[in-house]
C-alpha positions as CSV (number, residue, x, y, z in Angstrom):
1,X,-20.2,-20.8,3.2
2,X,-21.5,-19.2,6.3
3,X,-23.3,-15.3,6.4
4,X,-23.6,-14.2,9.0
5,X,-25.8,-10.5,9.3
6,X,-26.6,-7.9,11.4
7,X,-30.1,-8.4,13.8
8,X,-30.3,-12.0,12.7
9,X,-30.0,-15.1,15.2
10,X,-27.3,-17.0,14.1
11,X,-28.2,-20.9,13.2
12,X,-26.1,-22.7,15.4
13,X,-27.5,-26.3,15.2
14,X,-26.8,-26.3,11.2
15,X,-23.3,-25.3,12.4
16,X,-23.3,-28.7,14.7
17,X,-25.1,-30.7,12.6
18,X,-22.1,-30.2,10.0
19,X,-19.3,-30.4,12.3
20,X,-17.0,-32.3,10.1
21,X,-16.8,-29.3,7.7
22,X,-13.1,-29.2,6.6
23,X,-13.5,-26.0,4.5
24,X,-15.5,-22.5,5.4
25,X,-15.8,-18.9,4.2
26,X,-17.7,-16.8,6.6
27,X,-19.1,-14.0,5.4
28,X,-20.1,-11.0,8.4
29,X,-22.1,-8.2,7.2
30,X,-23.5,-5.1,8.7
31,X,-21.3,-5.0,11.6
32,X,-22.6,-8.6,12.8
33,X,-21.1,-10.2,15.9
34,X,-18.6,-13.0,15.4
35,X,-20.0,-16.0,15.2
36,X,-18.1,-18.3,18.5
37,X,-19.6,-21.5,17.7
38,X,-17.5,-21.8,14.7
39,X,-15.0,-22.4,17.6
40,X,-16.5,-25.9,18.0
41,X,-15.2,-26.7,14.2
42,X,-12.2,-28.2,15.0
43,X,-12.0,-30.6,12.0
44,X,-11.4,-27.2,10.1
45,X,-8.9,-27.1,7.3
46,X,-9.8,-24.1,5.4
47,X,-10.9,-20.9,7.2
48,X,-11.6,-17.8,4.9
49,X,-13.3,-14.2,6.6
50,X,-14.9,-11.8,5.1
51,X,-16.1,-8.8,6.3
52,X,-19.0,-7.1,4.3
53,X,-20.3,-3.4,4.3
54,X,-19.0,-3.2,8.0
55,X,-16.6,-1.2,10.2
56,X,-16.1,-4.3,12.2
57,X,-12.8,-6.4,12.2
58,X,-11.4,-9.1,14.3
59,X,-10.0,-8.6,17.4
60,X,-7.0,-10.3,19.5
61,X,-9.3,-12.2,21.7
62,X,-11.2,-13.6,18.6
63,X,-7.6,-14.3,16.8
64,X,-6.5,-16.4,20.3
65,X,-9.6,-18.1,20.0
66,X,-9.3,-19.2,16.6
67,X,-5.7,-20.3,17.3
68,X,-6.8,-22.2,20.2
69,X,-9.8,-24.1,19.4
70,X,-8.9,-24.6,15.0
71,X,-5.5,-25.9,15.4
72,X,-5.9,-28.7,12.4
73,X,-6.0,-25.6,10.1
74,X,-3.6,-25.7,6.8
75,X,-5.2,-22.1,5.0
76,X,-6.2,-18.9,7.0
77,X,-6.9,-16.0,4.8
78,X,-7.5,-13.1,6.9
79,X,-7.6,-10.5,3.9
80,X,-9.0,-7.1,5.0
81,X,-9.8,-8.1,8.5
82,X,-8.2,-4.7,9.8
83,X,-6.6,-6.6,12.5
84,X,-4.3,-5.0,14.7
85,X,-2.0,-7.5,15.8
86,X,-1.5,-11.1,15.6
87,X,-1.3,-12.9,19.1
88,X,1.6,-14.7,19.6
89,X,-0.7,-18.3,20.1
90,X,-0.5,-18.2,16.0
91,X,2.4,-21.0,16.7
92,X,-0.5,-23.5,17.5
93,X,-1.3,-23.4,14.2
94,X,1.4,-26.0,13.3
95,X,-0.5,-27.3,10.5
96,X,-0.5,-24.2,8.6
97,X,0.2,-24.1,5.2
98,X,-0.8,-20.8,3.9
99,X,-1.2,-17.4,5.5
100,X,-3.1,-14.3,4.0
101,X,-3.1,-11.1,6.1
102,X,-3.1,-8.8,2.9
103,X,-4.7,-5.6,3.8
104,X,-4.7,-5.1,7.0
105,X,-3.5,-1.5,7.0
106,X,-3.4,-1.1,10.8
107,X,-0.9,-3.9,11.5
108,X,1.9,-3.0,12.8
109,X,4.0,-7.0,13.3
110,X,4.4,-9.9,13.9
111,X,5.1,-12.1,16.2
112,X,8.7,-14.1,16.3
113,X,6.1,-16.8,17.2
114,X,5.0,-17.2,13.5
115,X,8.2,-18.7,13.0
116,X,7.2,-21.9,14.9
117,X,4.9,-22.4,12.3
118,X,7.1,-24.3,10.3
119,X,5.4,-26.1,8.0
120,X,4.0,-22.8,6.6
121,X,4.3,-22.8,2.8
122,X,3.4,-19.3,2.1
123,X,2.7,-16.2,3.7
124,X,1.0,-13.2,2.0
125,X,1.3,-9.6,3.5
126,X,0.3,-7.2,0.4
127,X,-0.5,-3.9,1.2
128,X,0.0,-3.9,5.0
129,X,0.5,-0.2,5.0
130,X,2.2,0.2,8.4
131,X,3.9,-3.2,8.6
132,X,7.6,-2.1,9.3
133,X,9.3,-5.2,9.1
134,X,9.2,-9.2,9.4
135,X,9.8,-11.6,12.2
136,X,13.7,-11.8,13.1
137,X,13.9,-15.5,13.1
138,X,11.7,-16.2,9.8
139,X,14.8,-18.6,8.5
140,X,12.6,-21.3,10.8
141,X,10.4,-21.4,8.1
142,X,12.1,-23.8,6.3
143,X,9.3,-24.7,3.9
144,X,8.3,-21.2,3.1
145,X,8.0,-21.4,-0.8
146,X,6.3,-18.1,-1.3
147,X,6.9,-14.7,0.4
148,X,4.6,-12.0,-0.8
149,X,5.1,-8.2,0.8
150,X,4.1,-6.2,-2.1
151,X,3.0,-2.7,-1.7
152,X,4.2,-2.8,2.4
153,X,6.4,-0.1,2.0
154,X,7.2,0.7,5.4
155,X,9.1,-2.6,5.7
156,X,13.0,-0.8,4.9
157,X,14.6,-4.5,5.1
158,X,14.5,-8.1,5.2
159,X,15.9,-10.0,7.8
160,X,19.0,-12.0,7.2
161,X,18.1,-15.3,7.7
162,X,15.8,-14.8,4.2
163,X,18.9,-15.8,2.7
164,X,18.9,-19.5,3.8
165,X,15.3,-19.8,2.5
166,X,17.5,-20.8,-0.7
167,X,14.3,-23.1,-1.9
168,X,11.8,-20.2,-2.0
169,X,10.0,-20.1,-5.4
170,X,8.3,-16.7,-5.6
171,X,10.0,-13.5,-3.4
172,X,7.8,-10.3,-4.8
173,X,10.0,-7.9,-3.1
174,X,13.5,-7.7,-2.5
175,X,15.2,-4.7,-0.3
176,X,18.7,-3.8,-0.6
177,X,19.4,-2.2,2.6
178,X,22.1,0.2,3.9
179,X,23.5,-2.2,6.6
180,X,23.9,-5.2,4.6
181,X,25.6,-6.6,8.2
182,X,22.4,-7.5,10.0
183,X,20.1,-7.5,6.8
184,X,19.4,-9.2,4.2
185,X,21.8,-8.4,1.2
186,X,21.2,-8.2,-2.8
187,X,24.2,-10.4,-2.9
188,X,22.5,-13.2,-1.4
189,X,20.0,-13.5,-4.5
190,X,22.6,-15.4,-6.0
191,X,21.2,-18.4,-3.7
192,X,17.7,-18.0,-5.4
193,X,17.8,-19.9,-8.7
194,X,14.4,-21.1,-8.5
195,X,12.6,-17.9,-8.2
196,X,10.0,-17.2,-10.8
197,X,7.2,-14.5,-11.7
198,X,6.7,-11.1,-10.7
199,X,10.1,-9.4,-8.8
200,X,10.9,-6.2,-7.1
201,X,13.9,-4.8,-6.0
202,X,13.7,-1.8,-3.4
203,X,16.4,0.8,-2.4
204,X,18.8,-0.3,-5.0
205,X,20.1,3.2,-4.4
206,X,21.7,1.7,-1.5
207,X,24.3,-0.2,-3.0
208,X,27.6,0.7,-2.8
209,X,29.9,-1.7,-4.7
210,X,29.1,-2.7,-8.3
211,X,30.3,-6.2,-7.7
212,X,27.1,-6.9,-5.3
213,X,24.6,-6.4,-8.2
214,X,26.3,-8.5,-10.1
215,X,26.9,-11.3,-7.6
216,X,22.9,-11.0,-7.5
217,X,22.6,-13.1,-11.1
218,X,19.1,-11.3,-11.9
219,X,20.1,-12.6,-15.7
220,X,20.3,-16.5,-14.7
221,X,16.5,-16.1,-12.9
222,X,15.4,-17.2,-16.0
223,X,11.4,-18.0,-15.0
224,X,11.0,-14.1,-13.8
225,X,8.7,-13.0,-16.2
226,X,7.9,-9.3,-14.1
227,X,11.0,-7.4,-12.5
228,X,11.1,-3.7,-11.2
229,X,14.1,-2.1,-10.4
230,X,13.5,0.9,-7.9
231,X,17.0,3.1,-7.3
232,X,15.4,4.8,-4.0
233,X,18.1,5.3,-1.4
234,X,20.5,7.2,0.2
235,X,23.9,6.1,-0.9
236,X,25.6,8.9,-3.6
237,X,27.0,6.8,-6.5
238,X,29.2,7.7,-9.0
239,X,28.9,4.9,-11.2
240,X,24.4,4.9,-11.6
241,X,24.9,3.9,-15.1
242,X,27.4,1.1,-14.7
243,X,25.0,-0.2,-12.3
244,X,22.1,-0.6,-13.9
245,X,24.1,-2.4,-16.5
246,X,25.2,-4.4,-13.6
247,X,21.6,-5.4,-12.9
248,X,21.1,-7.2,-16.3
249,X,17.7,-9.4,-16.3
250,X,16.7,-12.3,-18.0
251,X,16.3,-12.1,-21.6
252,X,13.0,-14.1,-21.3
253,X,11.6,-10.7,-19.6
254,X,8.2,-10.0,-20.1
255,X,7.7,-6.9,-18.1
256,X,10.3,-4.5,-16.6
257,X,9.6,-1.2,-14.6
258,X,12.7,1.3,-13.8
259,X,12.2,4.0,-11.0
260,X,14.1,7.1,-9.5
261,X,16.9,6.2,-11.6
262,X,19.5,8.3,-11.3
263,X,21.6,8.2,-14.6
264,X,21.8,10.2,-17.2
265,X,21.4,6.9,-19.8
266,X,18.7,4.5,-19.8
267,X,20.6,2.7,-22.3
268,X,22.2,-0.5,-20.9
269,X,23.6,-3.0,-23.3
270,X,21.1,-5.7,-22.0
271,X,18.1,-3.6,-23.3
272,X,17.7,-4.9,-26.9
273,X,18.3,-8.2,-25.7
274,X,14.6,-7.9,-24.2
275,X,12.9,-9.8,-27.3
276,X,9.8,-11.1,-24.9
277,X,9.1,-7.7,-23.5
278,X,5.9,-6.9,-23.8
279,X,5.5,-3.8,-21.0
280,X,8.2,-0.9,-19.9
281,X,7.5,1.6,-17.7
282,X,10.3,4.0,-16.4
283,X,9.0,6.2,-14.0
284,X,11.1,9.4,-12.3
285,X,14.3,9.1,-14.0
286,X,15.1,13.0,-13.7
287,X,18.5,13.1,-15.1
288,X,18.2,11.2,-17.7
289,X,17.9,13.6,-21.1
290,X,17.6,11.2,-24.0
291,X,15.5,8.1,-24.8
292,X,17.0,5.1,-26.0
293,X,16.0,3.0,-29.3
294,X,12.8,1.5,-28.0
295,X,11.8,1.3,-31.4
296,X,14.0,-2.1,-32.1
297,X,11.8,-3.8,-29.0
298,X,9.9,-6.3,-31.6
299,X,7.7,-7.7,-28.7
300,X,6.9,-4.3,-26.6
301,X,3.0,-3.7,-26.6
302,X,2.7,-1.2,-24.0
303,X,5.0,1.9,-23.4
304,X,4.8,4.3,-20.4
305,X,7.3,7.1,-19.6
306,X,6.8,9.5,-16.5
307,X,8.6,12.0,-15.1
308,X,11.0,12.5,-17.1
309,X,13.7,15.2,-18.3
310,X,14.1,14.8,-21.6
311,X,13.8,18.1,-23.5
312,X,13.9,16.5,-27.0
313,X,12.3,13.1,-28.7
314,X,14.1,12.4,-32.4
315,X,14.3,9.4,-34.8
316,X,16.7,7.4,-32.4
317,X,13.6,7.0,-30.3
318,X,12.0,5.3,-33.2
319,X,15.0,2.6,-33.7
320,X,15.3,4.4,-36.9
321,X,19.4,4.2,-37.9
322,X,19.7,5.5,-41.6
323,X,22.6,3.8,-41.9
324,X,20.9,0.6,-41.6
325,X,17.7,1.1,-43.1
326,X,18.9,3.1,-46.6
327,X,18.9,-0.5,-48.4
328,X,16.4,-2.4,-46.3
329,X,12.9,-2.6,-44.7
330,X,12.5,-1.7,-41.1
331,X,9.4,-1.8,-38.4
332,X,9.7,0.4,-36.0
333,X,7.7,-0.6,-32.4
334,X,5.8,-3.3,-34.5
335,X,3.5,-4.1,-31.7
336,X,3.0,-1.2,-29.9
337,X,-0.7,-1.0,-28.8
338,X,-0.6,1.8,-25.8
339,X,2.1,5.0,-25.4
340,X,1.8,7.0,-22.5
341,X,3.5,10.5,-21.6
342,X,3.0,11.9,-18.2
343,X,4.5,15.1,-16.7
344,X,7.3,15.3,-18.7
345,X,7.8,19.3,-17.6
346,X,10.6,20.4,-19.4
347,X,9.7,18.2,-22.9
348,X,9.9,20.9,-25.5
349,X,9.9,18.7,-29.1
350,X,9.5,15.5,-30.5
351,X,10.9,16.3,-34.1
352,X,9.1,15.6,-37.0
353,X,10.5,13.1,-39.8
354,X,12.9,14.3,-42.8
355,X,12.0,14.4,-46.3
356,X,14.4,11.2,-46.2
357,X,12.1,9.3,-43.8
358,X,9.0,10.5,-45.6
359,X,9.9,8.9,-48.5
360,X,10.6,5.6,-46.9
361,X,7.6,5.4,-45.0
362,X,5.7,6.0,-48.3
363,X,7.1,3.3,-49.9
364,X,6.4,1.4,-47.3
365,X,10.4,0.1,-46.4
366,X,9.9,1.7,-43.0
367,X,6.6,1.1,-41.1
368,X,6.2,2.8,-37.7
369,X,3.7,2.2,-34.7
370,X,1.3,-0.4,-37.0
371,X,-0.7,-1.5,-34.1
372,X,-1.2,2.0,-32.4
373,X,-4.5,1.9,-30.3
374,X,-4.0,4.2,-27.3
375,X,-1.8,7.4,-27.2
376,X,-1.7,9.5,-24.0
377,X,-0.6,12.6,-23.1
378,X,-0.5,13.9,-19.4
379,X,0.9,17.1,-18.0
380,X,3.9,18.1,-20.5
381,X,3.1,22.0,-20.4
382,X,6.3,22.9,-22.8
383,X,5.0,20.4,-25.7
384,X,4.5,22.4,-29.3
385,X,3.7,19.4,-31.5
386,X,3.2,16.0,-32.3
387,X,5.2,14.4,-35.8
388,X,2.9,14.6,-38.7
389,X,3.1,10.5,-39.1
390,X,1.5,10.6,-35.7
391,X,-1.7,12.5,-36.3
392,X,-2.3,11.2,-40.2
393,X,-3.0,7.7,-41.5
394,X,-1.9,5.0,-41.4
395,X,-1.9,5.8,-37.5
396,X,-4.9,7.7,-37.3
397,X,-7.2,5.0,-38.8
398,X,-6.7,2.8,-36.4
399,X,-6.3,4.8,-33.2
400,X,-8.8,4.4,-30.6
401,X,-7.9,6.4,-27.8
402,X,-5.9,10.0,-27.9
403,X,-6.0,11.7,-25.0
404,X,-4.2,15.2,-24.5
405,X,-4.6,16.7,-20.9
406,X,-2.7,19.7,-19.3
407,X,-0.3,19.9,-22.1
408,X,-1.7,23.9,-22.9
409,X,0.4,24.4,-26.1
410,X,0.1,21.4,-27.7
411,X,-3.8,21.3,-27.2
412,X,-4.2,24.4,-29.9
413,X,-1.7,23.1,-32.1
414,X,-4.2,19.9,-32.7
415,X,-6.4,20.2,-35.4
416,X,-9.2,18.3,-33.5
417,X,-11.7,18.8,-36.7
418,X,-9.8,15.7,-38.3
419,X,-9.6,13.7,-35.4
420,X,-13.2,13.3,-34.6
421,X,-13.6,10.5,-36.1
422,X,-11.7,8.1,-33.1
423,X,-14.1,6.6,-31.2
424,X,-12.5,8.2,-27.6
425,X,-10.9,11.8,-28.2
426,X,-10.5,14.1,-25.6
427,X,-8.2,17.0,-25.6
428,X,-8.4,20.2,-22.2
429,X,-7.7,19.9,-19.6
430,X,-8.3,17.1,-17.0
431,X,-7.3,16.0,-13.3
432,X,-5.6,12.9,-12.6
């Protein structure tokens, strides 16, 4: 590792005298020049910058010289370089094996000369805020394995050719665009069977035939542990329910996001199926007025709901089906450790349980929220109360965060006098 500060000579001879270095992080601090001798390290596998309490980043002329001089390089992790642009002498580089330009916020592309890199294994673009879209021949990289664009949101589609990269192993982010012609299309996920981890699905508001989420097979990707499903886009369906049961996951699902759906049901038949889920979050589903049976997900740990319309929470939210449970005994979200509320605006009640129910849960055949830690409540101005079994032991005794904010009614409704023994309480109102 190299440092490399501001006002300070920079000790070239320890450079030479290790000029068979094969791996280096160079560290620039306090708006330090770059370092050119490192241009004389051309035995260089590994190259990582860093830039350190500075405004400085690298420029095109330092990028070409890098790409000139270090062309035995296999890793290049530019990460918060704030470069600019990439000069199209990157395709010297035809060692390359992995690529970092995460963070770079002011980059705009790429050049189609990145594509000559081909024995590039993975390329890594997160959070390239004005990145608007990826080089047009990228099927050259036939070895790419891992294709990372998360939180790029100004890239509105993927080339086509993604679709013959068939042995990728990790896509974050998907993009079903409107002309499915020229761009990559959600039916073409169907080639993906080896994809695994975290997956993201943009502008699934785009599609306009059921049969194309299907053909996608999201529920035969069985190693994808993360998938989020955002319905942004332009196209008006008639049918936002029936897709969404369309876009079945794999039951091994650990975590699953939903956002801007457009339904009025968040209740697809694949939902219970979900016996490894550990995290939901559905975020900006306006039309949907009712909350399915959560309660029945035996694995679910954490539970966040935003933005949503629903006017009314009941016992169906708790999985609680008198029917079934008269005879036997029934957890309701066993595992639950953290439930979050945010602007729900027009949430009026979340009714409290029957005498029926009250009987059950003190005979203990129906147990509900037994690992309760956090419970959060953020902007739902129309709120008037909370269930009794909420605020009252069991629950209470081992809750360790209640947080009520911006929810005006509900904060004088809670008696705060026998809540102060939680170790984090804070009800009024707050900014977030």
């Amino acid at each position: 590792m190299i440092e490399v500060l501001k006002d300070t000579e920079f000790n070239g001879n320890s450079l030479h005298a290790d000029a068979n270095v094969r791996h280096l992080t160079l560290t620039i601090e306090n708006d330090a020049s770059f370092p050119i001798l490192i241009y004389d390290l051309n035995k260089l596998r590994t190259l990582i910058i860093q830039f350190v309490r500075c405004e400085s980043s690298l420029t095109v002329v330092e990028l070409e010289s890098i790409f000139d001089h270090l062309t035995c390089l296999r890793t290049l992790n530019l990460r918060h370089c704030d470069i600019k642009e990439v000069p199209s002498s990157i395709n010297r580089l035809v060692h390359l094996r992995l690529l970092d330009l995460s963070g770079n916020k002011n980059l705009e592309k790429l050049p189609e000369n990145l594509c000559d890199c081909y024995n590039l294994q993975a390329l890594i673009l997160k959070w390239c805020r004005k990145l608007v879209k990826l080089p047009k021949m990228i099927e050259k990289l036939i070895n790419l394995m891992y294709l990372d664009i998360e939180g790029s949101y100004e890239i509105k589609y993927l080339p086509k050719g993604i679709g013959n990269l068939w042995h990728l192993r990790e896509l974050t982010v998907v993009i079903a665009s409107v002309n499915e012609s020229e761009t990559f299309s959600i039916v073409e996920m169907e080639k993906f069977k080896n994809l695994r981890g975290r997956l993201e699905i943009r502008g699934l508001g785009n599609v306009r035939k059921l049969e194309e989420a299907r053909k996608a097979q999201l529920k035969k990707k069985k190693s994808v542990t993360e998938l989020s499903l955002s319905f942004d886009g332009d196209h008006v369906q008639e049918d936002k329910d029936e897709l969404l049961e369309a876009l079945e996951p794999p039951s091994d699902l650990e975590i699953l996001s939903i956002y801007k759906f457009k339904g009025k049901t968040l209740f697809p038949s694949w939902m219970m199926k979900l016996n490894l889920l550990r995290k939901l979050v559905i975020n900006n589903s306006k039309n949907c007025e009712e909350l399915p049976p959560l309660g029945k997900l035996l694995c679910l740990e954490e539970l966040c709901l935003r933005r949503m319309r629903v006017k009314r929470v009941g016992v169906k939210f708790m999985g609680i089906e008198k029917e079934k449970e008269a005879s036997t005994s029934f957890l309701s979200f066993p595992k639950l450790k953290i439930l979050q509320f945010w602007s729900c605006w027009e949430w009026e009640e979340w009714d409290d349980i029957d005498e029926w129910l009250m009987k059950r849960i003190n005979n203990k055949t129906i147990t509900i929220m037994p690992s309760l830690q956090e419970l959060r409540f953020y902007r739902c101005p129309k709120l008037k109360t909370l269930p009794y079994h909420l605020l009252s032991p069991p629950i209470t005794t081992r809750l360790q965060v209640l947080d009520i904010l911006n929810c005006p009614i509900l904060e004088q409704e809670v008696q705060k006098d026998k809540l102060s023994h939680m170790p984090y309480l804070r009800i009024g109102r707050g900014t977030f």
